[in-house]
N, C-alpha and C positions, 0 to 999 in steps of 0.2 A: 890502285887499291883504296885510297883516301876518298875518291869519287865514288867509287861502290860500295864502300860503308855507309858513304853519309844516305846515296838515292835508297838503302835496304834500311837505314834506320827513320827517313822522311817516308818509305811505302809502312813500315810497322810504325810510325806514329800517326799513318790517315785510318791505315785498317781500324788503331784504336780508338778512333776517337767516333772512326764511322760506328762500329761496334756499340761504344759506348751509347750514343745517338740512338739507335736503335733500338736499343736495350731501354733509356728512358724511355723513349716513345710509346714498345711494348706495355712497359710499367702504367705510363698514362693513362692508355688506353683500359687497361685491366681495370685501374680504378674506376677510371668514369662509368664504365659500363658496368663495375661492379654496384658503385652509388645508385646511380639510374635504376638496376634492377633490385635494387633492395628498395628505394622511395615507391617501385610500381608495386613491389610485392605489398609494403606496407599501404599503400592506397585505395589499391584494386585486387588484390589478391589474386595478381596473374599471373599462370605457371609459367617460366622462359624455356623456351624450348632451344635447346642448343644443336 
């Protein structure tokens, strides 16, 4: 029972952390591309097509 606590609370602290990982990355990316298309809007007044 002691072994199969600890290996279900080591798989829900990779899940989280994978999770989390992911979750920044998402965030990252949103921004940057956010930036980027707001410097092209302000430059070249190019519509982004999504």
């Amino acid at each position: 029972m002691n072994m199969c606590s600890t290996v279900t609370r080591s798989l829900v602290a990779y899940i989280f952390i994978f999770y989390l990982s992911n979750l920044g990355i998402k965030i990252y990316y949103n921004l940057s591309i956010f930036s980027n298309s707001a410097s092209v809007f302000r430059h070249r007044n190019f519509t982004l097509k999504l």
